[in-house]
C-alpha angles and dihedrals in degrees: 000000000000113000121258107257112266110242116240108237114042090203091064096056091049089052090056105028122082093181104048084047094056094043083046093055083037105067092027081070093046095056092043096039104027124226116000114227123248128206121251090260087055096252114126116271124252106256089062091052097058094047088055095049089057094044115034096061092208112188120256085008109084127156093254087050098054094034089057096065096026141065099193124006126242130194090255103042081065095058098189084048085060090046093054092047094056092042097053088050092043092047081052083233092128130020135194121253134161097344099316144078110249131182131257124230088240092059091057094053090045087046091068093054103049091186080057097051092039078053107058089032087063099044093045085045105052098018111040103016119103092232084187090092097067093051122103095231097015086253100167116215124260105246128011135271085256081067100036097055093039084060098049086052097048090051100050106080093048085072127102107271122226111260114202101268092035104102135172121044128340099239111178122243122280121239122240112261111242111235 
């Protein structure tokens, strides 16, 4: 599989990317902190949770937002936290010893290039994750990421290109309703 191309500016991809931030702050507290505790059930302890929940600024996640249906927060009560969690184990960035998640040393070289690390985190996300888990009922798509994507590519020419004083987002035609 060729990689994904790295994007240029690395401040960009952390701007716009929720995910690559909240491995970024990961690992930097890892590397402050040391090993973050897991549950015996191997989920991350609380008071890591609510420390992601305060730093990461997740969209639609916020601390107010999980506190308000919430008394404590669980790993699972905050789901992209989950989802970080599986993919740091599945990216084989972090592992699990002794009780605690620990980093790899592939996640301090990649910490250091953060298009690198953008890079393997997208390809272990959409290529090689079960994304079954996070499904209501574990319904698998019809089709693969591989289509998916192609698609996404073929259509996108067709689309209505940007003229010079057109600004905002490219969004296609709509079609006409049918009465």
């Amino acid at each position: 599989m060729a990689p994904l191309h790295p994007i240029s500016d690395p401040a960009v991809a952390m701007r716009h990317s929720p995910m690559l931030r909240a491995v970024c702050l990961t690992l930097d507290y890892v590397l402050e902190k040391g090993p973050i505790g897991l549950t015996a059930t191997g989920a991350l302890k609380r008071y890591f949770v609510e420390w992601a929940a305060a730093e990461f600024d997740w969209p639609f996640y916020t601390t107010e937002d999980l506190y308000a249906v919430n008394k404590v927060l669980n790993e699972c009560d905050f789901p992209p936290l989950m989802i970080m969690h599986d993919l740091l184990l599945s990216a084989k960035l972090a592992g699990r010893r002794n009780g605690a998640l620990h980093m790899t040393r592939l996640a301090r070289q990649l910490r250091a290039e953060p298009a690198a690390l953008w890079s393997l985190l997208a390809q272990q996300f959409l290529f090689a994750t079960d994304h079954t888990g996070y499904t209501r009922y574990g319904d698998q798509p019809m089709g693969n990421w591989d289509i998916f994507l192609n698609v996404i590519k073929c259509r996108s020419p067709a689309w209505p290109e940007r003229g010079p004083a057109q600004s905002g987002p490219v969004r296609p035609r709509r079609r006409a309703r049918l009465a």
